[in-house]
N, C-alpha and C positions, 0 to 999 in steps of 0.2 A: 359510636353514634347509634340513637336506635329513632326507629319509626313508629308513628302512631297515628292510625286516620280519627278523625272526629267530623261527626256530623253536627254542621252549623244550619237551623231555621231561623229563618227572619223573618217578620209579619209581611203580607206582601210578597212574598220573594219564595223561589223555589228553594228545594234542599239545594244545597251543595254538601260535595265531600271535599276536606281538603288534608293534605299530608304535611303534618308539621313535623320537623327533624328537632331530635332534639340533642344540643350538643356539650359532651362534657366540659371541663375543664384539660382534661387532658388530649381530648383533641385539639380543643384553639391554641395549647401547650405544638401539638402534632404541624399543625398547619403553619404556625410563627416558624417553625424549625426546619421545615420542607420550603419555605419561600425563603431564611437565609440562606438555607443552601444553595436554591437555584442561582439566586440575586450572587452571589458569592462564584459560582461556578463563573456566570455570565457575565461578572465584571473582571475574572481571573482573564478570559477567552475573550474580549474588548478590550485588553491591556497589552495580550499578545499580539492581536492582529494589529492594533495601535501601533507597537513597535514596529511589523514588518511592514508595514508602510510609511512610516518614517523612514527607514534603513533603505528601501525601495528608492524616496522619492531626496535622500543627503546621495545615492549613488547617481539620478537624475542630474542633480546639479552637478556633481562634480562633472560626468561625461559632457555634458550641455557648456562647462566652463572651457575644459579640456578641449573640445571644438570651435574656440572662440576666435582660432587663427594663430597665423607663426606671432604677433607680437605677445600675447597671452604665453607662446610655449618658451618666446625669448626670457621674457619678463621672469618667469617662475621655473621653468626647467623641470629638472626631475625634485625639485624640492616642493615643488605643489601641493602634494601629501602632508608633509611635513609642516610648510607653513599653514596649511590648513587645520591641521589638527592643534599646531601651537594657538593660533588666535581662537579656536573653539573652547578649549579647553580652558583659556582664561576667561571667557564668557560664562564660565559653570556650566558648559553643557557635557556630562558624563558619558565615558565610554566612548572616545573624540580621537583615540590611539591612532597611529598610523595602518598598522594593522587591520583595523576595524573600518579606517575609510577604505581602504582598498577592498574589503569584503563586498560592503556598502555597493561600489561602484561595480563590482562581481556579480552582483547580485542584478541589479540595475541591467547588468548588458545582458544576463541567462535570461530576463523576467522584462526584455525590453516590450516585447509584442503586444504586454498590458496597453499600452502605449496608444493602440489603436482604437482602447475603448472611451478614450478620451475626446472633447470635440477641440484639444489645443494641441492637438499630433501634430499640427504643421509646423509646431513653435521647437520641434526637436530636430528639426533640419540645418545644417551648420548652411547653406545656404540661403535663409533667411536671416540667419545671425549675421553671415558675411554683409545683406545689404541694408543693414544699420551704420551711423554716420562715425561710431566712436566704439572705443571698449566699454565705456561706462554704460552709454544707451542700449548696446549689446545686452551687458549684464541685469540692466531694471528690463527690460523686453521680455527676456526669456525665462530670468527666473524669477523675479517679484511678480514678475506677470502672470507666471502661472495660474493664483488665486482670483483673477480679475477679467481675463479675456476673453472672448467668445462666451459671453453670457455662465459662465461657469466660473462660481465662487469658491473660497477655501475650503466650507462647509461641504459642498455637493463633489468637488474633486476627490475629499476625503470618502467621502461614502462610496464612491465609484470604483474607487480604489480598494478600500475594504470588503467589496464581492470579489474580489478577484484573486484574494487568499486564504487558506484556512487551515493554517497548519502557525507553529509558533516557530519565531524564530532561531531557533537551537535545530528544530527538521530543517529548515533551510539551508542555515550552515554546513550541514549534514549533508546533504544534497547537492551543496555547491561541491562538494568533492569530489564529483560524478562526471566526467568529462562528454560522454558521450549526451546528448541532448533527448533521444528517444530512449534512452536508459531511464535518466533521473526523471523525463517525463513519468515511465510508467510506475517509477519507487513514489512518485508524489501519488499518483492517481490511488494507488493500495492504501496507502497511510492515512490517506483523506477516507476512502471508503470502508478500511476495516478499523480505524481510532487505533492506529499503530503509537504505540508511545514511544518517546525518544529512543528509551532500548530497542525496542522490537525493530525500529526504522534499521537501525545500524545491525542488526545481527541480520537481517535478511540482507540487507545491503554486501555485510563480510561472509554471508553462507552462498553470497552468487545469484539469488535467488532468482534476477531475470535472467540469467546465462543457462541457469538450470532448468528454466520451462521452456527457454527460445530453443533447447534443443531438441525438446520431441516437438518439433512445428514447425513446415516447409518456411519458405519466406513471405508468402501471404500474412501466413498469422504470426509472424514476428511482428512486422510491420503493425497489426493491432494491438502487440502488447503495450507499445509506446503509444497507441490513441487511445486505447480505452482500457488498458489493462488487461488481469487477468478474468477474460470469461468463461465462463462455466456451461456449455453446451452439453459436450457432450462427453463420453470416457477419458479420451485421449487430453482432455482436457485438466484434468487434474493432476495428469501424472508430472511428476518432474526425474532429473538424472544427474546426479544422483539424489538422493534424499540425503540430506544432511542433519544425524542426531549427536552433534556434538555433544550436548547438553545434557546428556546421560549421564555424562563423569566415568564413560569405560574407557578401560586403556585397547588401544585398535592390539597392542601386543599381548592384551591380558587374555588368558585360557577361561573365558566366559562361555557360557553355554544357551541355548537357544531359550532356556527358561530364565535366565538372566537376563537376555536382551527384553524379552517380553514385561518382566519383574521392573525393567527401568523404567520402561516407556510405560505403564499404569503407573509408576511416580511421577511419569512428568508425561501426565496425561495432558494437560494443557498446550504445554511447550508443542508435543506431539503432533495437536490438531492442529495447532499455527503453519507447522512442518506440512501437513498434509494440504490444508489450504484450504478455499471455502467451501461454505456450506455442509460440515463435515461432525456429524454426532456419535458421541459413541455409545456403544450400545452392549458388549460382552467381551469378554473375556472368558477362554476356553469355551466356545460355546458346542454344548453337544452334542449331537442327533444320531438316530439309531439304525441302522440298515442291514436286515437279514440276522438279526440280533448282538449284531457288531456293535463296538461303540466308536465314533469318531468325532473330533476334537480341532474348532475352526481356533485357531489361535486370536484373532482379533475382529472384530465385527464393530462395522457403524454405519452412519444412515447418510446419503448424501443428499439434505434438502432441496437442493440445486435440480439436482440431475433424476430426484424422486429413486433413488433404488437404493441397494444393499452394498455397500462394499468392503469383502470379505479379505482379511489381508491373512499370510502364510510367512512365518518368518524362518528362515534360512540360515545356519550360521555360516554353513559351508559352500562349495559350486553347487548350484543347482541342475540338476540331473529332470533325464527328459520323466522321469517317475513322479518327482514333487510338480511336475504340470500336470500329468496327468491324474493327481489326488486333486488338483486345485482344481481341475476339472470338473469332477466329482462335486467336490463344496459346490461350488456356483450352478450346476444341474441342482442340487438338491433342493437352494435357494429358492432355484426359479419355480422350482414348479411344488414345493411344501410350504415355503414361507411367504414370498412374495404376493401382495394382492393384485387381482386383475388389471386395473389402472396404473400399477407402476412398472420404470422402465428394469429389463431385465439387469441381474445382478453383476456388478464387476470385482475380478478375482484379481489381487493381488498380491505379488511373490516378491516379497523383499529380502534378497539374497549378498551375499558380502561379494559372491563373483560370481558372472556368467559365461553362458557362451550364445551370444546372439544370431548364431547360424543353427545352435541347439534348436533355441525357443521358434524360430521361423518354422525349422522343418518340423517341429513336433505338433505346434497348436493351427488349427483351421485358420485358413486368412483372414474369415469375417469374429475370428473369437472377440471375447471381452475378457481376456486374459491377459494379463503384462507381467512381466518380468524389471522390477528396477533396483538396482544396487546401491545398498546405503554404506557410510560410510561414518565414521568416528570422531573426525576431526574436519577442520572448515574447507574446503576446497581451492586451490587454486585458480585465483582470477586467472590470469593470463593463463594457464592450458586448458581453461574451459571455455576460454574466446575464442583461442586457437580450434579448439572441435568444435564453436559453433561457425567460426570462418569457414573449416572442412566443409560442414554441413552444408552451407548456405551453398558454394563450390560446387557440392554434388548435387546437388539440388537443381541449382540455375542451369548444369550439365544435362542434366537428366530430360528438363523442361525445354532445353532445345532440341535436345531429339526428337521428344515428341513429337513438337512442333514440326 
């Protein structure tokens, strides 16, 4: 596209300048091709939420039927499922499985609370169903009714409903596998705010991910990770335990060397940052700097938007020794007062090591450092011994907070 001002006189009339664009062919080619796409995106993204709201409101009815009373549970028993899906399925309506209604109805009871933003919540009381005169009036009451009562149509219930999701139904599924309730709270809250795609959902889901930050965090900021997820304040924030780089493709038994480990992780620089978490850019490798005509050599360097500083990582093959803190020391002094600018927050040093000794790092580094020690590890972690240590934790924790008190 290019620009061209022209000056237009009119008799009577003052100058004007005016900017006429002028546009090729190959941009209205440009523009036709950026609106199928968006139109393409945003009808893919109104097909899914379509879906989870239908799936949402087939698990409504069935619990809504299922509460109809003992002649409904005489009447149908445990075959309800079944006969339901038999008379759906001859209707042409697809993906009607047994299976699928019991999801449906999973889903329904994890995602009931929706329920409240509706003005027909009262209609989901098996108590108003009970003072209906039959089963029949029961059943047009509660669920035909739905699209018609309390001033709220099929049309407006659908839209009320689709604020209230934003994730496709494959994350959900995904999700229902989550038993604890402030777990999968915070796996949704991430997915929705970082555009986690269906992989990404599930590998943080199987690398632990909320069990591995609920560990460096009293029970305060647990309790946030299931309201609001993961925040980004301050240091201690971003660290997790352990780091999980499976996705390198090293063998934990293989004779790899610390410039190997570093060689992976610039191949799966991406993967990397996901591991690291947000707000997190990178910026060098072997980065150098000079002191007293020495040379030394930070192994990994990036920027944390977030937090505004530097954070400089050390990589470890072996136990880390009270020597590799006090070089990581070093880096992060040189940071602060060479590299860093006046307005940003001092730099943080981090030492990812295969094994520690956490009595080491205590007695070595000052108490207010911005230094950490965390151990990564090769392959995905064990859920259960990493609930088991954050149960520990919570334990010592809640221990700890009553003495104070």
């Amino acid at each position: 596209m290019t620009l061209e001002k022209h000056e237009n006189n009119k008799p009577g009339n003052t100058t004007e300048n005016k900017t006429i664009m002028k546009v090729g062919f190959d941009d209205v080619v440009g523009l036709f091709e950026k609106t199928q796409s968006a139109m393409q995106s945003q009808v893919a993204r109104s097909v899914d939420i379509a879906l989870v709201v239908r799936n949402w409101l087939f698990g409504w009815y069935i619990v809504e039927f299922e509460n109809g009373g003992a002649e409904r549970a005489d009447l149908y028993g445990k075959r309800l499922i079944e006969s339901l899906s038999e008379r759906l399925v001859k209707l042409g309506i697809k993906g009607m499985s047994p299976t699928n209604l019991r999801k449906f109805r999973e889903f329904y009871q994890a995602y009931a609370k929706i329920q409240q933003t509706l003005s027909v919540t009262s209609l989901s009381s098996s108590e108003k169903i009970q003072q209906t005169e039959s089963a029949k009036s029961q059943t047009t009451q509660t669920l035909y009714g739905l699209f018609s009562i309390d001033g709220v149509d099929g049309c407006n219930l659908w839209q009320t409903l689709s604020m209230s999701f934003h994730l496709s139904w494959s994350h959900y599924v995904v999700l229902l596998t989550i038993k604890s309730s402030d777990e999968r709270k915070f796996y949704e809250i991430e997915a929705i705010e970082n555009s986690w795609s269906l992989r990404e959902l599930k590998r943080q889901i199987n690398s632990s991910f909320y069990e591995r930050l609920a560990l460096s965090r009293d029970k305060e900021k647990v309790r946030e990770l299931s309201e609001e997820g993961q925040l980004v304040s301050s240091p201690k924030d971003v660290l997790k335990s352990p780091y999980v780089l499976e996705f390198l493709g090293l063998e934990e038994n293989f004779s790899y060397s610390e410039h190997d480990l570093e060689t992976a992780i610039i191949n799966k620089i991406e993967h990397f940052l996901l591991e690291l978490g947000k707000g997190f850019l990178f910026e060098a490798r072997q980065k150098r700097f000079t002191f007293d005509d020495d040379h030394f050599y930070v192994d990994l360097v990036f920027y944390n938007r977030l937090l505004r500083c530097y954070v400089v990582i050390d990589l470890k093959r072996e136990r880390l020794t009270h020597q590799d803190l006090g070089q990581m020391q070093m880096y992060v002094n040189y940071f602060d007062r060479h590299v860093k600018l006046a307005d940003e927050k001092p730099t943080i040093g981090i030492l990812l090591c295969h094994s520690k000794s956490d009595g080491l790092v205590e007695l070595t580094l000052p108490k207010e450092s911005n230094i950490y020690a965390s151990q990564y590890q090769l392959y995905l972690p064990s859920k259960e011994e990493l609930k088991k240590q954050l149960e520990e934790a919570q334990q010592d924790w809640e221990a700890h907070h009553e003495v104070e008190i």
